[in-house]
C-alpha positions in Angstrom: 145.3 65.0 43.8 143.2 62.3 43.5 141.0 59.1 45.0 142.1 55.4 45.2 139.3 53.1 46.4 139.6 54.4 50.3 142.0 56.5 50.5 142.5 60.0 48.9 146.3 60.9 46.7 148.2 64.0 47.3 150.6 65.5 45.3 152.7 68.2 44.6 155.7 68.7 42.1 159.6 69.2 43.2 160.8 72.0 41.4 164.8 72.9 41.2 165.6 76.3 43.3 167.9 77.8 40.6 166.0 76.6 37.6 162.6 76.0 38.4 162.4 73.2 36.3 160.4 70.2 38.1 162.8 67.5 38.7 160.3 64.6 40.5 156.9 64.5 42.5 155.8 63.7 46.4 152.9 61.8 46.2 151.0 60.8 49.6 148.2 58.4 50.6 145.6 59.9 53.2 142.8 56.8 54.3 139.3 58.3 54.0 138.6 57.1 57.1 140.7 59.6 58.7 138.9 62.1 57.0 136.1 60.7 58.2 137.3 60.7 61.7 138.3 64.2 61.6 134.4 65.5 59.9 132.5 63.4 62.4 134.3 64.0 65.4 135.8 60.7 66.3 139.8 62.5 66.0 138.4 64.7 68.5 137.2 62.1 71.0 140.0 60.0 70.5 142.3 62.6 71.5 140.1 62.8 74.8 138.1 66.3 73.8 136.0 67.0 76.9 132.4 68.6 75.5 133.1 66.1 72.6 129.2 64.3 74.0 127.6 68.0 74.9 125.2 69.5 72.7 125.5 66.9 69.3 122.8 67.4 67.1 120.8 64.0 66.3 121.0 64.7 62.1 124.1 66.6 62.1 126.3 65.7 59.4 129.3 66.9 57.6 130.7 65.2 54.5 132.5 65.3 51.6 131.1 65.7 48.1 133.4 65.1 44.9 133.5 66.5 41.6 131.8 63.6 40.2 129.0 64.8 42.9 129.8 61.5 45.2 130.1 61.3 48.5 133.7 60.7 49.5 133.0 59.9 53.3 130.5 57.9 55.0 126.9 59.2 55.6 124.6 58.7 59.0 121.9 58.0 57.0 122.7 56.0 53.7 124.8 52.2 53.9 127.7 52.0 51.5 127.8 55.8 50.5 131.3 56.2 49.8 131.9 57.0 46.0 128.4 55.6 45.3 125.5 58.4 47.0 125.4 60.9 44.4 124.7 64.3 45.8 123.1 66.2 43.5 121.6 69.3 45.6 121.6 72.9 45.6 125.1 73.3 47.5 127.2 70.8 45.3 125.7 72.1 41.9 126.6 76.1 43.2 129.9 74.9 44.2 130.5 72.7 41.0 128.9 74.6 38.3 128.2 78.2 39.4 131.5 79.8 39.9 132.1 78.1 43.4 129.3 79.6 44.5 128.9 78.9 48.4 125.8 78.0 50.0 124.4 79.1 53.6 120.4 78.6 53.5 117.4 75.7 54.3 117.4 73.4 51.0 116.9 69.5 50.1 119.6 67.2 50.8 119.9 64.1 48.9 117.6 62.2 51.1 115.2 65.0 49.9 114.8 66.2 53.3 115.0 69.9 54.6 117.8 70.9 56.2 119.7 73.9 57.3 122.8 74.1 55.5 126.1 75.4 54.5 128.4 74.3 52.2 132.3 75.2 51.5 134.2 75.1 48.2 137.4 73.6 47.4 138.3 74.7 43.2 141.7 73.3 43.0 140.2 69.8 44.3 136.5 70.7 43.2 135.5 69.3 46.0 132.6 70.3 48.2 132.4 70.5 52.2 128.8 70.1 53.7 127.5 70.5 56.9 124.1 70.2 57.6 121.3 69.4 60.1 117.5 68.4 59.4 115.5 71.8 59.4 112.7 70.3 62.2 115.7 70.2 64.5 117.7 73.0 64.1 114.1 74.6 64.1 113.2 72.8 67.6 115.1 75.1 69.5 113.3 78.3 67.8 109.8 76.1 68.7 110.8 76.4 72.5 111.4 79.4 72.1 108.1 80.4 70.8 106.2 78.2 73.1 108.2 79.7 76.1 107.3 82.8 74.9 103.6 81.5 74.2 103.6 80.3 78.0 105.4 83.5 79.3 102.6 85.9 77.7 99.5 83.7 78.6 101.1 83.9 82.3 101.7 87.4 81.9 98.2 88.2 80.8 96.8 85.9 83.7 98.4 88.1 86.2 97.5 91.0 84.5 94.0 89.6 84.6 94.4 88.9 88.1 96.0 92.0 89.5 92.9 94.2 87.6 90.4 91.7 89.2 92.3 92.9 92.9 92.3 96.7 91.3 88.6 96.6 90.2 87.3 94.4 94.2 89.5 96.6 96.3 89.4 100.0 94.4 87.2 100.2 91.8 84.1 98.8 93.3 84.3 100.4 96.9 84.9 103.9 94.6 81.6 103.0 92.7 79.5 102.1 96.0 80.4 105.9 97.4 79.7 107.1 93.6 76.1 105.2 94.1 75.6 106.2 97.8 76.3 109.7 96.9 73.6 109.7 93.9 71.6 108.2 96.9 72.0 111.5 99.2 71.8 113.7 96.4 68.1 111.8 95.7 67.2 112.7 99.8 67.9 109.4 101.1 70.2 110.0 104.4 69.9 106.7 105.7 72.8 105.0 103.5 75.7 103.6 104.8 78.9 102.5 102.8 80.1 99.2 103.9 83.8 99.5 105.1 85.8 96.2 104.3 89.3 97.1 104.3 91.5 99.3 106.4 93.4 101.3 103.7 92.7 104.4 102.0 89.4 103.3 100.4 88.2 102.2 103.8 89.2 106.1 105.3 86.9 107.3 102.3 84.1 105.4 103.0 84.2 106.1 106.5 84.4 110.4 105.6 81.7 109.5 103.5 79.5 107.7 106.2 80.3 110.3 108.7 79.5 113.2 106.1 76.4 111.4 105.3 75.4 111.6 109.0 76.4 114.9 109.9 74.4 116.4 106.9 71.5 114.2 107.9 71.6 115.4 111.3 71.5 119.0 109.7 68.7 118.6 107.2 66.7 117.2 110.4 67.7 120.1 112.5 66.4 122.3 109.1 63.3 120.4 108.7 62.6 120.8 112.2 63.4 124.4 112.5 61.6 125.2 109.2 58.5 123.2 110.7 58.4 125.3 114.0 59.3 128.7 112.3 55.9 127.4 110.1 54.0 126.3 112.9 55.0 129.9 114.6 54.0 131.9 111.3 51.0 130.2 111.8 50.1 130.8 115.2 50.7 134.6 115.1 48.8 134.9 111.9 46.0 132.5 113.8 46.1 134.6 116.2 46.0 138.3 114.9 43.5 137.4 112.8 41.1 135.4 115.0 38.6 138.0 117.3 37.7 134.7 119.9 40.6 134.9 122.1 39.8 131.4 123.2 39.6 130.4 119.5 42.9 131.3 119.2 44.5 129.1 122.6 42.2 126.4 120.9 44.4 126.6 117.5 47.4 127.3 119.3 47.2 124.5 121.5 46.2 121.8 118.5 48.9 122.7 116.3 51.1 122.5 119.3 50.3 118.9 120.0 49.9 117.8 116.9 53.5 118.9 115.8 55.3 117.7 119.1 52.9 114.2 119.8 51.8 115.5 122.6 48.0 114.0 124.0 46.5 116.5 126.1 47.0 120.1 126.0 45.3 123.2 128.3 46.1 126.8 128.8 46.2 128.6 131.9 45.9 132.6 132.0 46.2 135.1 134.9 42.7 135.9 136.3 41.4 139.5 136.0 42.8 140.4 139.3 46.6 139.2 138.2 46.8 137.0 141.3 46.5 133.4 140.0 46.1 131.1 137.4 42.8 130.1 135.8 42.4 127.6 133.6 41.1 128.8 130.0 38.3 127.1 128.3 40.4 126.3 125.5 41.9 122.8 125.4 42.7 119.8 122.8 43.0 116.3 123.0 44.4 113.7 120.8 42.9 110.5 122.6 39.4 109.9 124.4 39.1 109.3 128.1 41.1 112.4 129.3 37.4 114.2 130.1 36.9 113.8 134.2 41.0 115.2 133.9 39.7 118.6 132.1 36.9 118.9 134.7 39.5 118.8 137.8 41.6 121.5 135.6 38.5 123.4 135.0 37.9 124.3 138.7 41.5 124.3 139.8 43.7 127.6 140.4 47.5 127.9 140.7 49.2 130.3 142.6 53.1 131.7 141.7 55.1 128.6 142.4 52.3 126.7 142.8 51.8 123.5 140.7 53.7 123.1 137.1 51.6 126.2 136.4 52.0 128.2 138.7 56.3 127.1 138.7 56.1 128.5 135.0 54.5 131.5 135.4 57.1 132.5 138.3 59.8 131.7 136.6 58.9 133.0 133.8 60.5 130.5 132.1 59.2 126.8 130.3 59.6 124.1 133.0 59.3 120.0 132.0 58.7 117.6 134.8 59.0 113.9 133.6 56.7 112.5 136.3 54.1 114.6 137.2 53.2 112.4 140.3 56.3 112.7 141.7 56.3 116.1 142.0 
């Protein structure tokens, strides 16, 4: 085989069947530009090749190298190539010089450009097929890639960020409020409510809390208040066992009364010595000024059973409240 101007010879010997003995030779003429038509494509869309426009690379090329290391077809990028663009690059010299060693990897081309590459050998012709495409665009495709999966993380991350922001507003927060309020009651402080601004489960817990937080407040009053009036009652009956003035004693009693409930006017009232009515005892206590001519009507006043508030009492044996006194 071999090249004239633009086109390429083949050959081949005609041998005799009994003898073996070459008796002539069929030599044919193939234009390079045929070749050509057949490495870039054009045979393909001549013949009407649908996806022959769908998906061509910009810097793809595939040529033919010689053993001279010449181009044999035309090039994209150089003007007049044929049998005059040496190709002296990594692929050509494995093919030519290194056993028809065949090339697959990113190297220079002869433009001295990166490409991505692979080359195919021919040793009876010593020849060398190349395809190849610039490395920045076979690479673009990886780029994309990477930026898609740039864009898909920082999204990711975003929502991720987001959905903890909802976790820590709706969950996390309302959880550390009822942690806080709770540190609050522990402290004494009753009067601490949790604000309930959802209707899910968090919202159910702050109410239990709220409602807990009342209940036990409503019991430590009840405590405090019992505890006061079981010590105001110690009081009272030690007061009293120990005092020798009987009237000292009402005069205690009667203070400590008042002064736990609010009340501004106390007086006692005792049997007289015959057990048939109500006298009032000199022992009294008052918490404002002006109630004096009031004590000096009680003073000379007696109440028989049923009689009066005091007298009602004493019948009934039994404490008796009147919210108006006049109306009685």
């Amino acid at each position: 085989m071999g090249i004239i101007t633009d086109k390429t010879s083949l050959s081949a010997p005609i041998l005799d069947t009994k003898t073996g003995n070459p008796v002539g030779v069929i030599i044919n003429f193939i234009p390079i530009a045929e070749i050509e038509k057949v490495l870039s494509g054009a045979y393909a869309k001549k013949l009407g090749a649908i996806s022959w426009a769908k998906g061509r690379w910009n810097t793809l090329e595939v040529y033919l190298v010689n053993r001279d290391k010449l181009m044999l077809t035309k090039s994209r990028f150089a003007r007049d190539a044929v049998l005059r663009q040496l190709v002296n690059t990594l692929p050509v010299n494995a093919c030519l010089t290194e056993n028809n060693t065949e090339i697959t990897k990113i190297y220079k081309d002869y433009r001295g450009i990166e490409v991505v590459g692979a080359s195919m050998c021919f040793p009876s012709l010593k020849w060398v097929l190349l395809a190849e495409i610039d490395k920045d665009e076979a690479l673009a495709a990886t780029k994309d890639m990477l930026r898609n999966a740039i864009i898909t993380a920082v999204v990711i991350v975003v929502m991720f960020c987001l959905l903890l922001a909802a976790f820590l507003a709706r969950v996390v927060k309302p959880i550390r409020r009822v942690s806080d309020a709770a540190r609050e009651v522990a402290g004494g402080n009753f009067d601490i409510i949790v604000p309930v601004k959802t209707h899910d489960e968090i919202a159910t817990l702050c109410e239990s809390f709220n409602y807990m937080t009342c209940h036990i407040k409503d019991k430590t009053a009840a405590l405090v208040k019992t505890e006061e009036e079981l010590r105001l009652l110690q009081t009272m009956i030690l007061t009293i066992i120990e005092s020798k003035d009987t009237h000292a004693a009402f005069g205690f009693v009667l203070r400590k009364v008042c002064e736990t409930t609010g009340w501004i006017y106390g007086e006692a009232w005792i049997p007289s010595p015959d057990g048939t009515q109500l006298e009032c005892c000199p022992s009294w206590y008052s918490m404002v000024e002006g109630l004096e001519e009031f004590r000096k009507a009680s003073e000379g006043a007696t109440f028989l059973p049923g009689i009066g508030l005091p007298g009602m009492a004493w019948l009934s044996k039994k404490p008796v409240w009147i919210q108006d006194v006049q109306t009685s």
